[in-house]
Structure formats: C-alpha cells, structure tokens
C-alpha positions in Angstrom: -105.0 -83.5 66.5 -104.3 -84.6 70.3 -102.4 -87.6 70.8 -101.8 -88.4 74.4 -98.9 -90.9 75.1 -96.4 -91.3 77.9 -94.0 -88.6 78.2 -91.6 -91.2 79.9 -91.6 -93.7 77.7 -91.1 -91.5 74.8 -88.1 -90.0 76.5 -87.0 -93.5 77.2 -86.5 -93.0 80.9 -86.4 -96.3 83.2 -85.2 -98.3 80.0 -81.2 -98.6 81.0 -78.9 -98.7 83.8 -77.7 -95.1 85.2 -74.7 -96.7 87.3 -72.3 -95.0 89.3 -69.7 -94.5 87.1 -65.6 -94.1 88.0 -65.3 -90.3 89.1 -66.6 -88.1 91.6 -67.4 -85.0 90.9 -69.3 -82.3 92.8 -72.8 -81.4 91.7 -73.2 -77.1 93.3 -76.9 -76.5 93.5 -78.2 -73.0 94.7 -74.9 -71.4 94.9 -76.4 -68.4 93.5 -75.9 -64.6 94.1 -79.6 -64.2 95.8 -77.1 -67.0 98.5 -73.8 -65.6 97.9 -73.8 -62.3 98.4 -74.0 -60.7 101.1 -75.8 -57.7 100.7 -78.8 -59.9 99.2 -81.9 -60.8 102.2 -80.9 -64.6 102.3 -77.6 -64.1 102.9 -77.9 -62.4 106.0 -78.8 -66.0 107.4 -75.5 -67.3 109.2 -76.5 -70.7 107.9 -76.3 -69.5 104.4 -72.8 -68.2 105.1 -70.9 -70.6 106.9 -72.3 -72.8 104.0 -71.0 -70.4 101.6 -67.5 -70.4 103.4 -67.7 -74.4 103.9 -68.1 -74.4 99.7 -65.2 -72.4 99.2 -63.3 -75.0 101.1 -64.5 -78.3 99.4 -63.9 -76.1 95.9 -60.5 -75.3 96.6 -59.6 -79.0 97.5 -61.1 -80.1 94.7 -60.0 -78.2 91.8 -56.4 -79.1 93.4 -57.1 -82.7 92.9 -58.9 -82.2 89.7 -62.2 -82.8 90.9 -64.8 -81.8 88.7 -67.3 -78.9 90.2 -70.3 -78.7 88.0 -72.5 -75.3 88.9 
C-alpha cells in the first residue's frame, strides 16, 4: 500500500515557536579529524588551521565560563 502524505506535517514542523531561548551555547560543526589533524590533505590549508587554533581559543573561554560546546 503507498500512501503519500507530507513528511512535514507529519513531523509537525512549522506548527510552534522555536524562540531563542536564555543560554548561549556553541554549536562545533566540521571540527573533524579529516580538519584537525594535521597530517590529513585538508589540513594542510592555513585557513583550516588558524581556524583550528581560533576554536581552541573560543573553547577554552567557554568551558571556563560554563558555556556549553556541543560537537
């Protein structure tokens, strides 16, 4: 039996407000070894590590203020 319906509705998505809630946080997206390390091909990009060493920065501060880091 195929039944087509809207995924979105069904997931309810669009039906309530998000907000912007009462905490920051940081959201870290791509920080992965194929970034990080340095023996990997994308690392060898001086963008990719001066961002690398800029992330280490804003982590440290955070976790000393309590600043949630989600990876």
């Amino acid at each position: 039996m195929n039944v087509e319906f809207d995924l979105y509705a069904v997931g309810g998505y669009g039906t309530g407000k998000i907000g912007f809630g009462h905490t920051i946080g940081i959201a870290s997206v791509d920080m992965m070894n194929c970034v990080t390390n340095p023996k990997a091909p994308m690392e060898r990009s001086p963008m990719a590590q001066d961002a690398v060493e800029k992330c280490a920065v804003l982590f440290d501060a955070a976790r000393e203020r309590g600043i949630p880091i989600v990876h």
